[in-house]
N, C-alpha and C positions, 0 to 999 in steps of 0.2 A: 599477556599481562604478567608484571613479576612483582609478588608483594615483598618488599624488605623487612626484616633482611633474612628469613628466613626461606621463603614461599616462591617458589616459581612456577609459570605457566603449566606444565604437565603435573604439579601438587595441584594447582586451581581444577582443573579440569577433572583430573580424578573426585576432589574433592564435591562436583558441582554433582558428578553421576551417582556419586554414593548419598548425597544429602535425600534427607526425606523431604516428602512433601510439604509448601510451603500454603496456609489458606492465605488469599489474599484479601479478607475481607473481617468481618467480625459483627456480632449480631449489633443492631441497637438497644436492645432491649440490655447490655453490658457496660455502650457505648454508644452515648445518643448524641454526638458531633462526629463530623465525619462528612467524605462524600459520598454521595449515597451510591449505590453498585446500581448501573442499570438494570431497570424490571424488576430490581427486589427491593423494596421497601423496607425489609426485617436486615436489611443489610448495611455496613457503610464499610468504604475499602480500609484494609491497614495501610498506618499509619505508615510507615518504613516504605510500602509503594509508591506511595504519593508524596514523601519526603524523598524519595531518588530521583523521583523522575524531575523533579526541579532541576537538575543537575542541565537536561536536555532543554528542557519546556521552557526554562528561562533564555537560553540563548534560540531561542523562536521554534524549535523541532514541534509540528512535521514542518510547516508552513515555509518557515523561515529556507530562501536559499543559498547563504552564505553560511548555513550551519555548519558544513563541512570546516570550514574557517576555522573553528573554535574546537570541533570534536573531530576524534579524542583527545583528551586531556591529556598532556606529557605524564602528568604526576598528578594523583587524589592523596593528599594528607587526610586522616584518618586518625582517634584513636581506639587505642585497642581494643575496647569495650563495644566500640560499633564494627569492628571487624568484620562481624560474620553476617551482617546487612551487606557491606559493600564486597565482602569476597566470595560473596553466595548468591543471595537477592541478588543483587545489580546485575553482576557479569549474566545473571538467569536473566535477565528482563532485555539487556544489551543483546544477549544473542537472540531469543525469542525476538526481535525488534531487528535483526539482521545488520545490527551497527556494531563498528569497533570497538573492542574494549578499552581503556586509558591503558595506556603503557604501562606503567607503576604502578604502582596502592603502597603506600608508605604508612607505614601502623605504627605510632608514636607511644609512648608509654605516657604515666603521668606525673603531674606535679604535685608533691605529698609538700605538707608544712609540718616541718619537725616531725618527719619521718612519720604523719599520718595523712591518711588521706583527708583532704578538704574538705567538709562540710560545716550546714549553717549551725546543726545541734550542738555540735563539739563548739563552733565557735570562731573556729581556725582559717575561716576563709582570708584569702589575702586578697586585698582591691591592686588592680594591677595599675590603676591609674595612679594610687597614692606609690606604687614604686616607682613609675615615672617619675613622679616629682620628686623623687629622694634628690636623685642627680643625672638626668635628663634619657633622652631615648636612648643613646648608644650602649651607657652602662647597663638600661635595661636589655638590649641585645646583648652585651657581652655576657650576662650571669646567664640568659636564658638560650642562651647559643651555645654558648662553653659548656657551664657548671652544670644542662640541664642535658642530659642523655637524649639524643638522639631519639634511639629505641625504648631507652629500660628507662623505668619508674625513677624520677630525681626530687633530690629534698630541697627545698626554700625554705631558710628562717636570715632574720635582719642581722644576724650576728654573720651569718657567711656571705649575704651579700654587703654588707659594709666592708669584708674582710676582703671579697674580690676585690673593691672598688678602691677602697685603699693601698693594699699591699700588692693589687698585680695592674689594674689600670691607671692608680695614679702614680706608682715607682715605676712599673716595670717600663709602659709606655710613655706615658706625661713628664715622666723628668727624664726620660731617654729621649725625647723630643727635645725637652729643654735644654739639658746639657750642649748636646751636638751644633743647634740652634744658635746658643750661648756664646759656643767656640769658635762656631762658623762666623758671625759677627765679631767674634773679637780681634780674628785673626783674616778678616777680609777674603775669606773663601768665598767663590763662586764657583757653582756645579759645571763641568763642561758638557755640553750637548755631548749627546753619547745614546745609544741601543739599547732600551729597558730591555733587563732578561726577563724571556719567558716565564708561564705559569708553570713551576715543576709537575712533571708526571705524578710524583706520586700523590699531592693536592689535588690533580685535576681529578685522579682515582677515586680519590674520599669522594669530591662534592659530586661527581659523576654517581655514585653511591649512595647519597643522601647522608653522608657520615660527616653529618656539620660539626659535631662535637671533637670529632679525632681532626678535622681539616683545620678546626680552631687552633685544636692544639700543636698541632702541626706549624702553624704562623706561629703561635706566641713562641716555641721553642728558638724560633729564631729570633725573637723580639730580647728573651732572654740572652741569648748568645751574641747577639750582638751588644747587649750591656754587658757581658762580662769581655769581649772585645775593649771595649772604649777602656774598661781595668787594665788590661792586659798591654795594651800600646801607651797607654799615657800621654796624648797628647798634650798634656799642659806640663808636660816634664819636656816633649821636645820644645813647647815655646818658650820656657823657661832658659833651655838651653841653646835657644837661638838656631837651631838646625829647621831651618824655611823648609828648604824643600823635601824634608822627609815631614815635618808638619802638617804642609798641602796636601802631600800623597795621602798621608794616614788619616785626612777628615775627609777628604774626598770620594777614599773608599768607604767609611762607616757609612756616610751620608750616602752614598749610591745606594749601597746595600738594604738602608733601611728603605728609601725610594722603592726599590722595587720590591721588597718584602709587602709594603704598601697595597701593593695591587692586590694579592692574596689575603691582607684583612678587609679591604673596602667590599668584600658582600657581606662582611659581618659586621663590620663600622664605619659604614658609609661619610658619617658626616665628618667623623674625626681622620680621613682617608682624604678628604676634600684637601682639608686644612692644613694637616702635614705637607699633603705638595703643594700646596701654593706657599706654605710658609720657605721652603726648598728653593723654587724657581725663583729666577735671577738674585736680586739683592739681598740676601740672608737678614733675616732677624726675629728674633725667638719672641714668641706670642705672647702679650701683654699680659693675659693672665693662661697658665696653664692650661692645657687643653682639658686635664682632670684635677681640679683643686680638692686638696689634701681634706678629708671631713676631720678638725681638730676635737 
């Protein structure tokens, strides 16, 4: 098992020989809910045992014979704060128990609101369903894919995500849709069948890594680079100037390029990944209303 992104199997392992002992149980008479520890009535097991082993017990273990099916888990998300249940406890219980351990343990950091931690006394809790509604599910994956660290502790306040949502999802990609979209209709472009390119190496690397945050950034860099592209060639200076066939060439390459740059946002923006390519395939015409409309 390898915890990211620091920790790997021979750190676990040492780590497991040198931990002290762990009680797995606790009096009643401390804590009077519980399951009770057979033969001891003064007993009831901890909590942290009996919350892991749900991990097994719900996909049917011992009983169940398609368990193997399911276990081990490719990847256990984790945060940090429960770490040392799942990179001590667990793998203890998993080998005691002669079963596999999950491949990964991926230990995420947290979500602080203006740079403090979340709680109800301060106040600060944010409902994550009212940031859905702000402006819909994808925005909320891009600020919490992007803007939110992988690993390390990240900030939320409405001031930066309005700021994502505006100045990088609805410029950088929503009018970079629009434009191309726009031009492709105006100027009777059609895509030619042709060979998506591959996921580059170094993207596969991040998400192979669980480095959603740098893999993000990794797309939008190109997202960016291809709006300063569409600057840089002007193609409403070639139709202006009546040069057809260097016109076609020069939207046909944006448009391919953003096409496939596509594939490598659509695990982080599914739905707006959709949209883009069908709005692409055959007959071009730019989306009735934006894909990300401008919060005025």
């Amino acid at each position: 098992m390898k915890i990211l992104p620091d920790f790997r199997k021979k750190e676990i392992l040492k780590l497991l020989d040198e931990s002290p002992d762990v009680s797995i149980s606790r009096p009643v008479s401390q804590l009077s809910w519980g399951v009770p520890v057979p033969d001891d009535d003064s007993q009831v097991m901890y909590v942290w045992l009996d919350a892991l082993s749900n991990y097994i017990t719900i996909l049917g273990f011992p009983e169940a014979l398609d368990f193997a099916e399911w276990w081990p888990a490719n990847a256990q998300f984790v945060g940090k704060d429960i770490l040392r249940f799942h990179a001590v406890i667990w793998p203890a219980m998993l080998l005691g128990l002669e079963l596999p351990l999950p491949s990964t343990l991926v230990s995420h950091g947290m979500v602080l609101c203006d740079g403090q931690k979340m709680s109800k006394s301060i106040g600060n809790v944010v409902d994550p369903i009212e940031v859905l509604d702000k402006y819909g599910l994808d925005a909320f994956r891009y600020y919490f894919l992007r803007h939110i660290d992988t690993f390390a502790d990240s900030d939320f306040t409405w001031d930066k995500y309005n700021d994502a949502y505006n100045n990088e999802l609805a410029n950088d990609l929503g009018n970079l849709v629009q434009r191309l979209a726009t031009l492709a209709e105006k100027n009777h472009i059609i895509l030619d069948d042709r060979d998506r390119a591959g996921l580059s190496a170094e993207y596969c690397e991040l998400m192979d890594n669980f480095e959603f945050s740098k893999a993000f950034d990794y797309v939008w860099e190109k997202i960016q680079g291809l709006n300063k592209r569409i600057d840089d060639e002007k193609p409403w200076s070639l139709a202006k100037n009546g040069e057809t066939e260097e016109l076609e060439e020069c939207l046909k390459g944006l448009i391919n390029s953003l096409v496939d740059l596509v594939y490598e946002l659509m695990p982080f923006l599914p739905n707006a990944s959709e949209k883009i390519i069908d709005i692409f395939e055959g007959e071009i015409h730019p989306p009735k209303t934006p894909l990300f409309p401008k919060e005025r």
